[in-house]
C-alpha positions as CSV (number, residue, x, y, z in Angstrom):
1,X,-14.0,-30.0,20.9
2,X,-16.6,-28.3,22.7
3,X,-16.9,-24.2,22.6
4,X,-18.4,-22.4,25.3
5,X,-20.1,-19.2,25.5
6,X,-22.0,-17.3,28.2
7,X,-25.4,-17.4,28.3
8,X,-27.7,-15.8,30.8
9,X,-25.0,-16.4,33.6
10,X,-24.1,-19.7,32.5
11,X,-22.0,-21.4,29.8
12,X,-23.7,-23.4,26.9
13,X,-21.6,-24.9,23.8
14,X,-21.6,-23.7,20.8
15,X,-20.6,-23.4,17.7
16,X,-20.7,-20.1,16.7
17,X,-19.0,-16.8,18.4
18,X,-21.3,-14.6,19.5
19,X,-19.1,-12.0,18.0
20,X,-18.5,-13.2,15.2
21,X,-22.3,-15.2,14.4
22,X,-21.7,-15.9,10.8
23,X,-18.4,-17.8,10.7
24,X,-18.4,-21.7,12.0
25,X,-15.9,-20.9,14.6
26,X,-15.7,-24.9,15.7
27,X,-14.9,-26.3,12.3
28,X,-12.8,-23.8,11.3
29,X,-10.3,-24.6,14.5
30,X,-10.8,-28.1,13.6
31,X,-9.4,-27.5,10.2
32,X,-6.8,-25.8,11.4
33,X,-5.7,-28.4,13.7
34,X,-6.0,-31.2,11.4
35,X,-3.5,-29.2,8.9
36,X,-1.0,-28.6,11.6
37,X,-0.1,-32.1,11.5
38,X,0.1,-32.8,7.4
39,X,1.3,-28.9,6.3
40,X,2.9,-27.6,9.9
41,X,2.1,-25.1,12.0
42,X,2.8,-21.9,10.3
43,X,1.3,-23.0,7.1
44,X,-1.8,-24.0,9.4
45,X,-2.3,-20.5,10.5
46,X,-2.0,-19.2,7.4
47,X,-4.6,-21.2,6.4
48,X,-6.9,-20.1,8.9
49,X,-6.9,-16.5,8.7
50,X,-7.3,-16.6,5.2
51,X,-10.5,-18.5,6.1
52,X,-11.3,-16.2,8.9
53,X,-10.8,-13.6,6.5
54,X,-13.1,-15.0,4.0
55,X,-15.6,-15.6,6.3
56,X,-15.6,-11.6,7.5
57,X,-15.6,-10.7,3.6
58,X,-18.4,-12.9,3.1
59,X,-20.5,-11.7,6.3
């Protein structure tokens, strides 16, 4: 799943926001899509802002 970002007028992939440099943005979307289909969707997001939330804490 590639992630884009702009950089110096043109887009590169990435793994990591720019705004948000210290969480693994790719992986953690990945997760998150990989759970939708064994826990369902709401359970899914749940799942991922807790990591998201994690991953501020931890920053």
């Amino acid at each position: 799943m590639p992630t884009d970002i702009l950089h110096d007028g043109h887009y590169v992939e990435s793994d990591y926001s720019p705004t948000f440099p210290e969480l693994p943005v790719k992986p953690l979307i990945l997760e998150a899509v990989a759970q939708v289909w064994t826990v369902g969707t709401p359970a899914a997001i749940q799942a991922f802002q807790m990591a998201l939330e994690q991953g501020l804490d931890q920053g």
